[in-house]
N, C-alpha and C positions, 0 to 999 in steps of 0.2 A: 504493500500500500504506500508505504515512506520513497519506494524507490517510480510509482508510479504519480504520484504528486510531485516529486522530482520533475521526469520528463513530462510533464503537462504546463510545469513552472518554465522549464528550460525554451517549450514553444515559443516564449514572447522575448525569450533572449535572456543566455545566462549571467551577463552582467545583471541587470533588475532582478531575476530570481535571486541571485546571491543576497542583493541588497533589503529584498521582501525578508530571504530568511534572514538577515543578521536583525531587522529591526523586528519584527517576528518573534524569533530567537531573544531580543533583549528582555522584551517584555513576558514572558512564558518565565524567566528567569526572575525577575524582580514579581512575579505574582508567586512565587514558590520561596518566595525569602531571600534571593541571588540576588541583593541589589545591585546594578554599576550605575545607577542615574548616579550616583554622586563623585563615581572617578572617572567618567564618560562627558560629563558635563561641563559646559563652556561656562565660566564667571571669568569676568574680568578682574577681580582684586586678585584671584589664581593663576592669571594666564602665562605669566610668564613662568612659575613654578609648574605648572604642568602643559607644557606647547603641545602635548599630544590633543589636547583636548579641540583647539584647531578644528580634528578633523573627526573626530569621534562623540563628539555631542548630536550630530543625529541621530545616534544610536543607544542615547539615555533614556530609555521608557522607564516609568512606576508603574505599579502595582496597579494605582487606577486610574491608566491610560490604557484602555478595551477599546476605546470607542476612537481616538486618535489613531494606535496601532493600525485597526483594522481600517481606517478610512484613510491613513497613510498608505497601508502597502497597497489597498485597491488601486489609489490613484494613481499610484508607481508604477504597479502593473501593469497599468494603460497607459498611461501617457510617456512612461519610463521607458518603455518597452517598444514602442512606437520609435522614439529617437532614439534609444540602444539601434533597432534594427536597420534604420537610414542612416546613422555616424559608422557603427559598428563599437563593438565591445571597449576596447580599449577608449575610444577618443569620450563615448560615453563617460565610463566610470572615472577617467580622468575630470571632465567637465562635472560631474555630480562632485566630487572631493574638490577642486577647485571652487566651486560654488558655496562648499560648506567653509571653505576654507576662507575666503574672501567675506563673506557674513559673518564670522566672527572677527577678523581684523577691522569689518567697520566697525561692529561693535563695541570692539574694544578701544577704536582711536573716537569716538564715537565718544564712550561715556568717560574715557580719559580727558578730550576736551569741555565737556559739560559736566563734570564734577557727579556725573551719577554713575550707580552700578547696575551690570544688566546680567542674567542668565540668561542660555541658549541651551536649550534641550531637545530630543526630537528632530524628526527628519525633515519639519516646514521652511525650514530655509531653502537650503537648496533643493527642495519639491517646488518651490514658488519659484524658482532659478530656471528649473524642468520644464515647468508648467509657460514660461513666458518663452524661452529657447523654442518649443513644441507653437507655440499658439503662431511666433513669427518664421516660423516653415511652413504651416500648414493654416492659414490665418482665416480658409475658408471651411475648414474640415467640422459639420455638425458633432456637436457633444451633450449630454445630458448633465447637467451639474448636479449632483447631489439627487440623481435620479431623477427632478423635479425642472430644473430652469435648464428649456433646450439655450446654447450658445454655440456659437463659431470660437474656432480656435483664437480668433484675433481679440474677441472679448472676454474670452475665458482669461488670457494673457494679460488684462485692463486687470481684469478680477482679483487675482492671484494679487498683482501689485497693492490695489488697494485695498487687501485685507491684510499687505504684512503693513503697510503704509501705517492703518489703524489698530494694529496690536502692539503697535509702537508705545515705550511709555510716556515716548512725548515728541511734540509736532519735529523737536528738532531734531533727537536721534531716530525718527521715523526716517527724515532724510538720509541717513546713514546707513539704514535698513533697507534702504532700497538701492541702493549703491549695486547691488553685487547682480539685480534683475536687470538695471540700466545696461552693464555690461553683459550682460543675459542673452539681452534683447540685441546689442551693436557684433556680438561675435556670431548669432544666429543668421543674423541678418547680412553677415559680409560687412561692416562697418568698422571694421579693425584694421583691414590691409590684409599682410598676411599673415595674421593671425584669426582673422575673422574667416565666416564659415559660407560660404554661397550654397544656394540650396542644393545638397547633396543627391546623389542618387542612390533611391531604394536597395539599401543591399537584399539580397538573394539568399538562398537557405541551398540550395543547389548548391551539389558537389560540395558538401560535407559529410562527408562519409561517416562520422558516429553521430551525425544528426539524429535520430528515429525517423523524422521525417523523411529523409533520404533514403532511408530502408522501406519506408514502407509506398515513396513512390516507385523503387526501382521494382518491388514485388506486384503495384497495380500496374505497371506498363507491361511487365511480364504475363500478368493473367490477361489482360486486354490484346496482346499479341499471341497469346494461346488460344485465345477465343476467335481472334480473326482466320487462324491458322485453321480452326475448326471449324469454321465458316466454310472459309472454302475449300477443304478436302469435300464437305457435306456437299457445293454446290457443283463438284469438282464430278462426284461419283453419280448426283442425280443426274449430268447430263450423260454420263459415261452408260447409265441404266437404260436413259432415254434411245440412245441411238441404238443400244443392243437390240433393245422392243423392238423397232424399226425393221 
């Protein structure tokens, strides 16, 4: 069962599966007593004593974070999954950790220059990084928000901003907070040079050979060429009967 939820996760691209499981995995752990929300998590009065943190506070879930979890890794696994499979793996998971990684340096010069302290926990940072990167690829692509509010990619992208915009603790580190989607949006969009991204082309799942997928188109091309093959032996012999009759 563990190894067939594996290859059902791996469909949408194993970069985002990994990252479903680790944040998945976090919270499964802090609901059974394993806390790491508190050696996982970004504070700024910490940062410099622990720099790993950087890159590992998307992956600070509590105990009652059920509802976050799960509405994190869905939206990961869509929208995540989507640009895993147009970048590819690597340029992905690189952009997801650089996203995390850049949201908390604004943060931190952020409440360094405004004399306040901020936590970062959880993967909605760079998911709103994701989520704007995705909506300026695909700016016309229908989506369902929250099952309920149909949008296009290009407003979902608006959305994302103005909800890290307002969970900001205040109007001015809000600006800081959206620093890392600004650059989200100019590397998406080809607006960097050559560091910026022009719209890519769809990678392929073709000719990967420990894909499943791969395995099991080579096996439906195979029975669809045995069927044709059967085909016409069958129409091969009814004429061969016909002319005998004759």
């Amino acid at each position: 069962m563990a190894r067939d939820l594996w290859w059902n996760l791996r469909r949408n691209g194993e970069g985002t599966a990994l990252l479903v499981v680790a944040i998945a995995g976090s919270f499964v752990l802090a609901f059974f007593g394993i806390g790491l929300r508190g050696l996982l998590a970004f504070a700024n009065a910490s940062a410099l004593e622990r720099p790993w943190a950087f890159l590992s506070y998307p992956f600070a879930m509590g105990r009652g974070d059920l509802l976050a979890a799960l509405f994190g890794c869905l939206w990961l696994y869509g929208i995540g999954g989507q640009l895993e499979r147009t970048w590819g793996r690597p340029r992905f998971l690189g952009f997801f950790f650089a996203m995390a990684a850049l949201g908390a340096l604004a943060f931190w010069v952020g409440g360094f220059l405004l004399g306040t302290g901020s936590v970062l926990a959880g993967p909605w940072m760079p998911l709103a990084a994701i989520t704007v990167a995705w909506g300026t690829l695909f700016p016309n692509q229908p989506v369902t928000f929250m099952f309920v509010l149909p949008l296009t990619g290009r407003w979902l992208a608006w959305l994302s901003a103005i909800l890290v915009f307002f969970s900001s603790p205040n109007p001015a580190m809000a600006l800081f907070a959206c620093t890392p989607l600004a650059l989200a949006w100019a590397y998406a969009g080809g607006r960097l040079g050559s560091l910026g991204s022009a719209r890519p082309t769809e990678r392929s799942w073709r000719g990967t050979r420990d894909d499943p997928r791969y395995r099991e188109d080579v096996r439906r091309r195979e029975r669809e060429r045995a069927e044709r093959e059967r085909l016409r032996r069958l129409f091969e012999n009814s004429v061969r009967d016909e002319e005998d009759r004759r």
